[in-house]
Every structure is written in C-alpha cells, then in structure tokens.
C-alpha positions in Angstrom: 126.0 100.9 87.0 124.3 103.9 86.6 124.4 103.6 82.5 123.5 100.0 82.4 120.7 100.6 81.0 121.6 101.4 77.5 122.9 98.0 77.1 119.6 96.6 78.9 116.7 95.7 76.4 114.6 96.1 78.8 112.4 99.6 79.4 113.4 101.1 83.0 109.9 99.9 84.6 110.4 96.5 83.3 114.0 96.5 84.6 112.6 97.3 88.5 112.5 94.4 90.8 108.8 94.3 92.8 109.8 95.1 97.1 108.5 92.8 99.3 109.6 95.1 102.6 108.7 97.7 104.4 110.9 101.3 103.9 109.7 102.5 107.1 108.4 101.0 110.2 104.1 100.9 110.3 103.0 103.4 113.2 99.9 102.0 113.4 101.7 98.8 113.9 100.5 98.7 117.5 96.8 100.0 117.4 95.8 98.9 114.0 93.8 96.3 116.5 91.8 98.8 117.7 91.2 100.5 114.6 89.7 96.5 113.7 87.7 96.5 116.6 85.9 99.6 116.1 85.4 99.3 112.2 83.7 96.0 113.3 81.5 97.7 115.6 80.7 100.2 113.2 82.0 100.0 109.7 80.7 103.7 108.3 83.4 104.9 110.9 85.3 107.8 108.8 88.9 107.7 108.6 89.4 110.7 110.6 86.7 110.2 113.4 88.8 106.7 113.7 92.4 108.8 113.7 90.9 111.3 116.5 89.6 108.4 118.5 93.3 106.8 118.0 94.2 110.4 119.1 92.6 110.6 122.2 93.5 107.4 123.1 96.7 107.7 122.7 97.6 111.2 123.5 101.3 112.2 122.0 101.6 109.5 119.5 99.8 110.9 116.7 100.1 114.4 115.4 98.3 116.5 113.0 100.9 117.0 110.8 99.8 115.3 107.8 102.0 111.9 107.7 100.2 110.3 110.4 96.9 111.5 109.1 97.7 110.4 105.9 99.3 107.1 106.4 95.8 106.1 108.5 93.5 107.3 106.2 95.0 105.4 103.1 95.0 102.1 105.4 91.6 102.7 106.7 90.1 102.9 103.3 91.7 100.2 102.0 90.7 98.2 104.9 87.0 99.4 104.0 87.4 98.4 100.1 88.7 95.5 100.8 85.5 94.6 103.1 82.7 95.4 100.9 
C-alpha cells in the first residue's frame, strides 16, 4: 500500500480523497450559540474579548493554552467573513 503510488498516474494531492468528518470533537460545540448571539448584538466584537467573555462564563472549560484560543479565533473570523 504504502508504494502504490508509483503505479498511480495520479500526483499524490490528486490521489487524496476530500473528508467530510470531523477529526476531533468541536469544543465550542455547546456555546457557539452564544458566541451568535453576541456577534449579533455587536458584530465588531474581537475574537478574544468573545473567548474571555466565553471564559468567564464558563469558568474551567476554556484555557489559555493556545488550542482553545486558537480553534475560537479561526471560527470567529470566519463567522465574521462569511457575514460581510
């Protein structure tokens, strides 16, 4: 399996099938409503004013390690870019 793909005329990104599923379960799964609501209310909300709001909220869910930080900030803004 693993040399296949000299046999393959395909290139290797041609050869990748497109995922449809998630890797890891969403943990803003549960308060991406909130995160709605608010945007709604005020849509020049930053990503991180929204994630300490989520933060205080919430207390113990979300950390500052990065991940969490992260994975809201890139769904926030996409959530903003797909509104204007």
């Amino acid at each position: 399996m693993a040399r296949s793909y000299r046999h393959d005329q395909r290139l290797p990104s041609q050869r990748k099938s497109t995922r449809d599923y998630r890797t890891r379960i969403d943990p803003l799964a549960d308060v991406w409503a909130d995160v709605e609501r608010l945007l709604q209310g005020e849509a020049r909300l930053k990503a991180k004013t929204l994630f300490e709001h989520l933060q205080q909220r919430r207390p113990g869910k979300f950390d500052d390690s990065g991940a969490d930080v992260r994975n809201h900030s890139d769904r926030a803004h996409s959530r903003l870019a797909t509104q204007c």
